[in-house]
N, C-alpha and C positions, 0 to 999 in steps of 0.2 A: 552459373547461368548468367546470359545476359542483365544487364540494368534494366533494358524496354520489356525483357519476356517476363520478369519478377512480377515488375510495376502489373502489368495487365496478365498476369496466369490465371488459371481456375481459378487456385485459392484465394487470389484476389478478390477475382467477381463472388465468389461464396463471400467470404468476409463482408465485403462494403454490402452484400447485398442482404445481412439479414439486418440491416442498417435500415436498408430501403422500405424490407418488409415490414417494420418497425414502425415508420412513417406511414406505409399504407395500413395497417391495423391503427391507427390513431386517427385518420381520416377517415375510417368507416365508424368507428365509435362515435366518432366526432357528427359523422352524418347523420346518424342513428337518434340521438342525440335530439341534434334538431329538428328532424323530421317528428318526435315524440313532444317538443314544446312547441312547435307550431300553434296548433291548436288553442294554447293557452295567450298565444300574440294575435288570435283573431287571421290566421293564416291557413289559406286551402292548401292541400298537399299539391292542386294547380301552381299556388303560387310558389311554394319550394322549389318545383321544378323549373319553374320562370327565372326564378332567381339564381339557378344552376346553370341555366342557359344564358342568363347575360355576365356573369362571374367568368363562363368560360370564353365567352368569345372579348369581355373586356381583360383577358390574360392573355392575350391573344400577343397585343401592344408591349409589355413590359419583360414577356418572354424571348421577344428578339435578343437584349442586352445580354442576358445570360448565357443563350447561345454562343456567342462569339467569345464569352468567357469559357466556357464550357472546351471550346477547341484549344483554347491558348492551353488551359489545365492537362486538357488528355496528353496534349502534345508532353508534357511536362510531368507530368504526374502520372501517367496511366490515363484511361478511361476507365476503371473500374472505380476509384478513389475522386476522379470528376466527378461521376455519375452520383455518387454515395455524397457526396459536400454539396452540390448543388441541388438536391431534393430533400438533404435534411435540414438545411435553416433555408437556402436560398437566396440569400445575399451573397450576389455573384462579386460584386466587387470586394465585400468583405473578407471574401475566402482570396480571393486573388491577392490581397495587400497582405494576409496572411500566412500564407504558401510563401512570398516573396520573403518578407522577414525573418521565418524561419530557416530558409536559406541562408540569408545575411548573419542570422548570428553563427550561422556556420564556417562564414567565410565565404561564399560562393554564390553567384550568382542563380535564378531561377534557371535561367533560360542557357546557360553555359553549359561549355562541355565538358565540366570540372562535375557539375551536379549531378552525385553518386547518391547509390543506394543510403547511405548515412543522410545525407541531406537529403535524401528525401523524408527519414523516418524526423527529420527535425520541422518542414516544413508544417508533416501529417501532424504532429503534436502542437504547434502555433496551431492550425486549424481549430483539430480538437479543443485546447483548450481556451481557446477565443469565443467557440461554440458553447461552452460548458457553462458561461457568466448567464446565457441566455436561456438556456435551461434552468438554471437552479433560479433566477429571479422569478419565471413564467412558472414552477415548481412551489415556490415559498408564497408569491404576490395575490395567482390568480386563484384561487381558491378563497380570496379574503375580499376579492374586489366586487363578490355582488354581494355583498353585507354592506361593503362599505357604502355602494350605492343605494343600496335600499334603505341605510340610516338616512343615508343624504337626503332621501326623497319623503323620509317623512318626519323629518325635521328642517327642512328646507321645504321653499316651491318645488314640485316635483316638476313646471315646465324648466324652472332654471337649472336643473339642473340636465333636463334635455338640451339646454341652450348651450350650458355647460359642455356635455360631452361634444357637442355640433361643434364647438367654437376650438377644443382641444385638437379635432381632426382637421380643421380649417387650418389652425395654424401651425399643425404639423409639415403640413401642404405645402403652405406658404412660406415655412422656412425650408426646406428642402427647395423648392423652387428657386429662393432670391439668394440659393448661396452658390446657383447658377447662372445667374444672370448678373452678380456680382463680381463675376469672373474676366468679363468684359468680352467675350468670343461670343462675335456675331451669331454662328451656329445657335449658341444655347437662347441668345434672345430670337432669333427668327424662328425654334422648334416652339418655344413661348409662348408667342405671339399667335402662330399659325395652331397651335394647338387649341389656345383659347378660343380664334376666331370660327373654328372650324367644329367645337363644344358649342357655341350659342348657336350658329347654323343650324346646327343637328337638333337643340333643342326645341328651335321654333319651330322644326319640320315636323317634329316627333309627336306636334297638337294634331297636326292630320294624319299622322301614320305613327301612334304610340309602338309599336314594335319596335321600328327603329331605335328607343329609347337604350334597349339591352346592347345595343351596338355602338351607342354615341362614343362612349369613354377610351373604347378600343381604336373607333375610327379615329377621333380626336388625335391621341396619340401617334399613329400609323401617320398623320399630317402634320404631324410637327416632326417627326423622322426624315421623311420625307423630303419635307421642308429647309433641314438643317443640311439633309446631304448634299442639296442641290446648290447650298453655300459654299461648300469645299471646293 
């Protein structure tokens, strides 16, 4: 059988797909979940829903990237085994540097026409087991980490340690960010700029029209996209 009919046959799509199924059973648990502790955060099942609607439409923005990953992989990999890596962790670039490596210690190229069913089973296994770190940590860690904050909080200020967890996702942020702008391409400081100035806009708009609030993040983003391409 061909290389391209293997990669994408039935079997394929069965395979990666009880993959996927696997991810949407964790995401309805997961939902379930929350919708059950709501209650206990002082939350109307109103405002879960609120929160579902700005979640989706600010995924709106960081979905484009993976797309254009998503094509490069099917070309390469199938669509069945794209579809299956980009909805079980989602780190589109991470899968892509992955896929490529495992190529390389094969000797060959991703995107070549050397790249046979063998490398391909090398690529699927960098994947996997690049994947695996991040399951077994979120496996061993998260289950220990609302103990560890609930000691924190009442053995500590429990505001600081709200400051705490605020200042942790700040500067996750803000390191991600500056190791883009430290790059020195125009693009990444004009998507920047434009994304920040186009977040305060939205903010100040959003005192007379709070709706808009579920959308800032996504349009924010969509303007610094925008922004960057029209640098090219």
């Amino acid at each position: 059988m061909d290389f391209k009919a293997i990669i994408n046959s039935p079997a394929m799509w069965l395979a990666c797909g009880m993959m996927v199924m696997v991810v949407i059973g964790q995401s309805i648990v997961f939902l379930r979940a929350a919708f059950k502790a709501a209650p206990e955060m002082g939350l109307s099942r109103q405002d879960c829903f609120t929160a579902m609607r700005a979640a989706a439409y600010t995924a709106f923005g960081p979905a484009l990237g993976p797309v254009v990953i998503l094509i490069v992989l099917m070309d390469t990999l199938g669509a069945p085994t794209a579809w299956m890596r980009l909805l079980d962790i989602g780190a589109a670039h991470t899968e892509l540097v992955s896929s490529t490596l495992g190529a390389q210690v094969y000797g060959v190229d991703l995107r070549s026409a050397a790249f046979d069913l063998t490398a391909f089973s090398y690529s699927s296994w960098a994947m996997a087991l690049n994947n695996m770190g991040w399951m077994i940590v979120t496996l061993l860690v998260t289950p220990k980490m609302e103990g560890a904050i609930s000691t924190l909080t009442k053995k500590t200020n429990p505001r600081l340690v709200a400051l705490l967890s605020a200042g942790a996702g700040l500067g996750l942020f803000s390191y991600l960010l500056s190791n883009q702008l430290v790059s020195g391409k125009p693009g990444n400081v004009t998507a920047a700029v434009a994304a920040a100035v186009a977040f305060l806009l939205l903010g100040f708009c959003s005192k007379k029209f709070p709706r808009l609030r579920e959308f800032s993040l996504g349009i924010a983003m969509m303007a610094g996209i925008f922004a960057a391409q029209a640098m090219l």
